[in-house]
BAMARDREN-8522 format. One record per residue (C-alpha): residue in three letters; y, x, z. Coordinates in Angstrom, 2 decimals. Each point is the difference from the previous one (the first is absolute). Layout:
N
    aa        yy        xx        zz
   Ala         Y         X         Z
...
//
This chain:
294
    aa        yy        xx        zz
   Unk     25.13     18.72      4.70
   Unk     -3.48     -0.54      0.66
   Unk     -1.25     -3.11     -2.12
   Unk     -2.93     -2.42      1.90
   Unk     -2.56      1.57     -2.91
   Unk      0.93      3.30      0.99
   Unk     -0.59     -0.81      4.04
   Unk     -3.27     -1.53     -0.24
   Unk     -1.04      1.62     -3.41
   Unk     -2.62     -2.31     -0.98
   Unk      0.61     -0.23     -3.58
   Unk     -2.15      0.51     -3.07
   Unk      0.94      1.07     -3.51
   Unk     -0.92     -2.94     -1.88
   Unk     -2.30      0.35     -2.80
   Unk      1.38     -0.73     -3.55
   Unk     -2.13     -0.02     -3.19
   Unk      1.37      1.17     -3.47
   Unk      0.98     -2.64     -2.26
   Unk     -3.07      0.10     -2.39
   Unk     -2.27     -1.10      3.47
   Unk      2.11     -2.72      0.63
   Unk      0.05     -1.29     -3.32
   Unk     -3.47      0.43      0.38
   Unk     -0.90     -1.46      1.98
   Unk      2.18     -3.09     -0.52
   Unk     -1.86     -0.41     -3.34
   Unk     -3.08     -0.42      1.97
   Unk      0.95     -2.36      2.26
   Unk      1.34     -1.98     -1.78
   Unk     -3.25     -0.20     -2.34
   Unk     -1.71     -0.31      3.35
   Unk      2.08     -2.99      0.72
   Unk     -0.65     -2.12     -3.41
   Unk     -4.11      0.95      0.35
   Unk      0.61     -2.62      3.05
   Unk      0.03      3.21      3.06
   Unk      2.09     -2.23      2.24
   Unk     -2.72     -2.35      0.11
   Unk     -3.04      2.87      0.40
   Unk      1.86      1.15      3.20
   Unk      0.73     -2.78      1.63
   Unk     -3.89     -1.10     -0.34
   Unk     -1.32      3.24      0.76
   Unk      2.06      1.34      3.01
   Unk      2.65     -2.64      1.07
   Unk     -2.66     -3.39      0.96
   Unk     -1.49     -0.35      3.62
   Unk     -2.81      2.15      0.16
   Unk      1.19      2.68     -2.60
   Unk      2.81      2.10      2.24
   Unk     -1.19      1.73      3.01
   Unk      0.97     -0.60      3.34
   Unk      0.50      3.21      1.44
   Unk      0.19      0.37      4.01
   Unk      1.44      3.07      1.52
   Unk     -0.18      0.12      4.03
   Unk      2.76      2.38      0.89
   Unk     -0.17      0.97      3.62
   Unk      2.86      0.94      2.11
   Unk      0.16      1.41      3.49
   Unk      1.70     -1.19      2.78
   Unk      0.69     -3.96     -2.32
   Unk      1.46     -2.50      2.11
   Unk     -2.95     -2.92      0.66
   Unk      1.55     -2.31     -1.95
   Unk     -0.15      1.91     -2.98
   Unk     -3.26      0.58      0.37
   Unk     -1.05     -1.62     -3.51
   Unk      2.96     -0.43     -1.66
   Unk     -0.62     -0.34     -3.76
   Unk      2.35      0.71     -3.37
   Unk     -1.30     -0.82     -3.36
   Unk      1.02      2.38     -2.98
   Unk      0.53     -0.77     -3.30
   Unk      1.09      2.13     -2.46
   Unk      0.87      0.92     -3.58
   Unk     -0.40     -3.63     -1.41
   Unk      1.91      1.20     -3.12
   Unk      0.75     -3.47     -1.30
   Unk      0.19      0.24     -4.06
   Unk     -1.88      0.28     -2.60
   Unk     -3.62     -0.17      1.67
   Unk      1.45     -2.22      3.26
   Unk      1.83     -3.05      0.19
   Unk      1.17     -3.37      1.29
   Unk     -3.34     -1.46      2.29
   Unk     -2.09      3.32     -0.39
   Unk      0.42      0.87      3.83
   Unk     -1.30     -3.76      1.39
   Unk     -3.39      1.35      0.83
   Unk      1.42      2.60      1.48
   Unk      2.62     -1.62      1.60
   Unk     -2.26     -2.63      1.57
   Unk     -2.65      3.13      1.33
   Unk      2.94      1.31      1.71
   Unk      1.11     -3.26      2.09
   Unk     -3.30     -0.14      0.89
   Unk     -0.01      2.81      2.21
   Unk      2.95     -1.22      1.73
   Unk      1.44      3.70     -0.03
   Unk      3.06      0.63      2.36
   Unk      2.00      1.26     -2.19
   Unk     -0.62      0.78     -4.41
   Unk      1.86      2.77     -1.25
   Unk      0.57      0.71     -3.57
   Unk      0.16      3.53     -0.77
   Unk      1.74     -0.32     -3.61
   Unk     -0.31      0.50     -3.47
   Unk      0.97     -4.11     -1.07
   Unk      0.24      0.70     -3.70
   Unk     -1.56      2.19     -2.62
   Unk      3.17      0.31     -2.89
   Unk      3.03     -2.33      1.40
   Unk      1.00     -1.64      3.24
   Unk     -0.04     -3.43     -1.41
   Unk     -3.79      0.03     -0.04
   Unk      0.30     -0.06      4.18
   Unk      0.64     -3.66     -0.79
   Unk     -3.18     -0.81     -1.44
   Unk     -1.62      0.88      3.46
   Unk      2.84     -1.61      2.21
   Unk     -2.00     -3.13      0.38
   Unk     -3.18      1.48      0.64
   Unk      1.48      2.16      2.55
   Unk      2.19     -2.53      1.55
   Unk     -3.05     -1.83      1.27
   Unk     -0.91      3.25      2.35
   Unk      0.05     -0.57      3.45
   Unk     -0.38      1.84      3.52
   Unk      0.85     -0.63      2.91
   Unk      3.26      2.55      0.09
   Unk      0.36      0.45     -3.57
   Unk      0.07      1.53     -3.38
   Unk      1.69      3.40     -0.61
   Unk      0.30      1.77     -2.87
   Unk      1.32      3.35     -1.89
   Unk      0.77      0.98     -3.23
   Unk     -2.56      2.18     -2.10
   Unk      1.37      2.34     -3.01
   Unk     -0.77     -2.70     -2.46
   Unk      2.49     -2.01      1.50
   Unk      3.31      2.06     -0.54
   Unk     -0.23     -0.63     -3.30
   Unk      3.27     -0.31     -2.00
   Unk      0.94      0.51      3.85
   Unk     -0.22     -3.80      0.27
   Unk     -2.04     -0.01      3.69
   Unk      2.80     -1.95      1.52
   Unk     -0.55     -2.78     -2.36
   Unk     -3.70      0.10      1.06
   Unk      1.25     -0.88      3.79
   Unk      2.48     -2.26     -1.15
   Unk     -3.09     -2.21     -2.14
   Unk     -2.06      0.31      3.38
   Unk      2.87     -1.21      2.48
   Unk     -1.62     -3.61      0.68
   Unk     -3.35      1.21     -0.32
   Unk     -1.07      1.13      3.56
   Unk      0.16      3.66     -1.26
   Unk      1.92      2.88      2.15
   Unk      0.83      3.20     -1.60
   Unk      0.31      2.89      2.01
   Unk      2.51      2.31     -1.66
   Unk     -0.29      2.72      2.47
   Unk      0.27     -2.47      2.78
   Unk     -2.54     -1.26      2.63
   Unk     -0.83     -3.45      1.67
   Unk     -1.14      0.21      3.39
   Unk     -2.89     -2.18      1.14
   Unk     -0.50     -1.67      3.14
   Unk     -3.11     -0.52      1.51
   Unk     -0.09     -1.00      3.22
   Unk      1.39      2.84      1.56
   Unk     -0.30      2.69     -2.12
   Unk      1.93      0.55     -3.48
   Unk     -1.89      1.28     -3.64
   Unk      3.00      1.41     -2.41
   Unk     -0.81     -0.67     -3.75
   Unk      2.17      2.85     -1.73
   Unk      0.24     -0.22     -3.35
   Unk      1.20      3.26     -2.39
   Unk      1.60     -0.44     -3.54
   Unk     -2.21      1.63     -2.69
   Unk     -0.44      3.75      0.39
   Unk      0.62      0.42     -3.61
   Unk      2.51     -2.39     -1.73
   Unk      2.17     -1.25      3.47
   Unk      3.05      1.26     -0.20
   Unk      0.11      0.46      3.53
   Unk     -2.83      0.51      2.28
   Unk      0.90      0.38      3.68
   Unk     -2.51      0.08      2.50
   Unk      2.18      0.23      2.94
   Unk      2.05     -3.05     -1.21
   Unk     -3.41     -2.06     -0.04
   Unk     -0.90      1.09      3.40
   Unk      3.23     -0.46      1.89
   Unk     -0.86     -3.02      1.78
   Unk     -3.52      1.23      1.26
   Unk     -0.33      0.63      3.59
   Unk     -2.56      2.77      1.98
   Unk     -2.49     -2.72      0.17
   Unk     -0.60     -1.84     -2.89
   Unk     -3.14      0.57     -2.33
   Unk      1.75      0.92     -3.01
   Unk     -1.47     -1.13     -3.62
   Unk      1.61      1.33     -2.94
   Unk     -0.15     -1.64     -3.62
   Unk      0.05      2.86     -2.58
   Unk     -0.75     -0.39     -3.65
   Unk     -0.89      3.35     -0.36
   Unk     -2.40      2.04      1.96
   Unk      1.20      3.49     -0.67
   Unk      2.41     -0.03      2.66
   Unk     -2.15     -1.12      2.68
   Unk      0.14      3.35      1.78
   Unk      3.68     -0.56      0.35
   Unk      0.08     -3.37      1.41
   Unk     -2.95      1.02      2.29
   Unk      0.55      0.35      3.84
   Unk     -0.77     -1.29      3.66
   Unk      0.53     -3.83      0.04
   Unk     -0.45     -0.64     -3.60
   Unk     -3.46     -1.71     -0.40
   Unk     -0.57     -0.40     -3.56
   Unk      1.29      0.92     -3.46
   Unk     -0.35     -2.91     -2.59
   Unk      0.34      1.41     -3.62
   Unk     -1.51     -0.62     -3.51
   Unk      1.24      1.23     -3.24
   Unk     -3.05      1.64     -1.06
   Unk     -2.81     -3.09     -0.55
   Unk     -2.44      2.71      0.78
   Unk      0.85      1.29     -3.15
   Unk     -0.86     -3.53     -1.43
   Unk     -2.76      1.71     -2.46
   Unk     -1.50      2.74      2.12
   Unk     -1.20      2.14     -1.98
   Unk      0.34      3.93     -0.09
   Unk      1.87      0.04     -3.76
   Unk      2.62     -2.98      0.69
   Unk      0.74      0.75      3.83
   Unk      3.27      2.63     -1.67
   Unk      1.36     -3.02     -1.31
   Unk      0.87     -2.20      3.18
   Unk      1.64      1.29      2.96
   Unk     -1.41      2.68      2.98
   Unk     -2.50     -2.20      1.79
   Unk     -0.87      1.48      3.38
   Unk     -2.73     -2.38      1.20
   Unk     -0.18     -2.83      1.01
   Unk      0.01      0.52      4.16
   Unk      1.91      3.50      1.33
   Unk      0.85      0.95      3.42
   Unk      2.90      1.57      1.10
   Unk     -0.59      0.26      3.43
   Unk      0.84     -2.85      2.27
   Unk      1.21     -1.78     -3.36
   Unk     -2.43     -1.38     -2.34
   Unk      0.84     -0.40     -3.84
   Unk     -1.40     -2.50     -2.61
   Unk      0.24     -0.38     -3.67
   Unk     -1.12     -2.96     -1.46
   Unk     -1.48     -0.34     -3.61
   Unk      2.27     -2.82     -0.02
   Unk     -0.87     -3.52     -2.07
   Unk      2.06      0.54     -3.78
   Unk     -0.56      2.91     -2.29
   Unk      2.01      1.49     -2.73
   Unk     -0.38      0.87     -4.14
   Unk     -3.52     -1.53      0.37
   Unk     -1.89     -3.09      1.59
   Unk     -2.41      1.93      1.45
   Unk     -1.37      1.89      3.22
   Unk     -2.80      2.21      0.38
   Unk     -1.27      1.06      3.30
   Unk      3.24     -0.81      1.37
   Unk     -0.15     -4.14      0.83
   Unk      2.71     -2.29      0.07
   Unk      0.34      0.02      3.76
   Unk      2.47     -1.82      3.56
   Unk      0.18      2.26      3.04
   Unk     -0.40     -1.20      3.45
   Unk      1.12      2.18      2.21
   Unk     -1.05     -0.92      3.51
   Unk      1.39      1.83      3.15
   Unk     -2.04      0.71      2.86
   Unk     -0.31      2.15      3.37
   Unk     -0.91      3.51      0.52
   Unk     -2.21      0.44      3.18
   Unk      1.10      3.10      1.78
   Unk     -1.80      2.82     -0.35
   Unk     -3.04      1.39      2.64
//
């Protein structure tokens, strides 16, 4: 029997670190956390004015008119926890209404050690709004203890759609974008790209929600517009010595052809409150039309 991974074969061996890192690393972040790091990050990369607001312009031939436009704002690997908690995001939040974005996707990784910590950021992200809605997947941080379904079931009231490989289809006037969304390429215990695609038709301007980037290549093809991943924070401290320690970070903007992949730095970090070269950072993602070629 062929299994869904096995059809689409998108999946990534997840990285695991021996026991001595973790405990580690724990050690420091937890020191981190009494020297008052929650606070340093929030004032340094989390207030208006701090993150970036990063536009992409995507452009697609042959998109219908009334897509011509269309915006999706990411955010990503928020990591709620030690360093990020309850009324961190409002800034952020607030920036994010104010581009009146038609739809703000939320390309995973809620917690940093437990799935209760998604609550802390429930009602920050509960005040989100778009004009068709919030979607979301899971990143790897959020299997842990294999408790994602209690993540959804905390965020049922809060305006928040998970896309378990599934899509919602958009209308806009007459024409239809499909946000697909794909369970983690490293912890999911199913990923099934077919499943998330089966209610797409020929025409619709496919964008897919993937934590991570490193299957791109798979999920690439004809009709799908843009990738949205994170996972990597741009390797949150970029520099040459610490980049083996986070996960394979492509780039930030790669093309596959007629589809058009972005990872975003993302706005939490992990083991330590700090970035370097690698901001805090919300994606807008605006789609607009290809003039022929002459």
């Amino acid at each position: 029997m062929i299994t869904p991974q096995e059809k689409t074969d998108p999946r990534v061996a997840p990285r695991r670190f021996s026991a001595w890192r973790v405990w580690l690393f724990r050690r420091i972040e937890s020191a981190l956390v009494l020297l008052g790091g929650r606070g340093l990050y929030r004032r340094t990369w989390l207030r208006a004015g701090r993150f970036r607001m990063r536009e992409e312009e995507v452009r697609v031939a042959g998109l219908p008119a009334e897509l011509d436009g269309f915006t999706v704002a990411q955010l990503t690997d928020l990591h709620a926890g030690p360093f990020l908690g309850e009324g961190d995001l409002a800034e952020v939040v607030a920036a994010v209404n104010a581009l009146e974005p038609e739809v703000i996707a939320i390309t995973g990784d809620f917690v940093a050690h437990h799935w209760s910590e998604a609550e802390l950021i429930r009602t920050d992200l509960a005040g989100l709004q778009a004009k068709h809605g919030v979607y979301a997947v899971f990143g790897n941080h959020d299997y842990k203890d294999r408790c994602e379904d209690r993540i959804e079931a905390a965020y049922q009231d809060s305006g928040v759609h998970f896309l378990r490989n599934a899509s919602a289809r958009l209308a806009v006037g007459n024409a239809h974008v499909a946000i697909v969304g794909v369970e983690d390429l490293e912890e999911a215990r199913v990923i099934d790209l077919d499943a998330a695609r089966t209610d797409l038709v020929e025409e619709d301007v496919e964008i897919v929600l993937c934590h991570n980037p490193m299957g791109a290549r798979t999920i690439a093809r004809p009709g799908c517009a843009a990738i949205l991943s994170g996972h990597t924070h741009g390797w949150q401290v970029d520099l040459p010595w610490l980049r083996t320690l986070g996960p394979q970070h492509p780039g930030l903007r790669v093309e596959f052809g007629p589809t058009t992949l972005l990872v975003s730095r993302g706005l939490g970090v992990v083991g330590v409150p700090l970035r370097y070269k690698a901001p805090a950072e919300v994606v807008l993602l605006k789609l607009t039309r290809a003039e022929p070629a002459t």
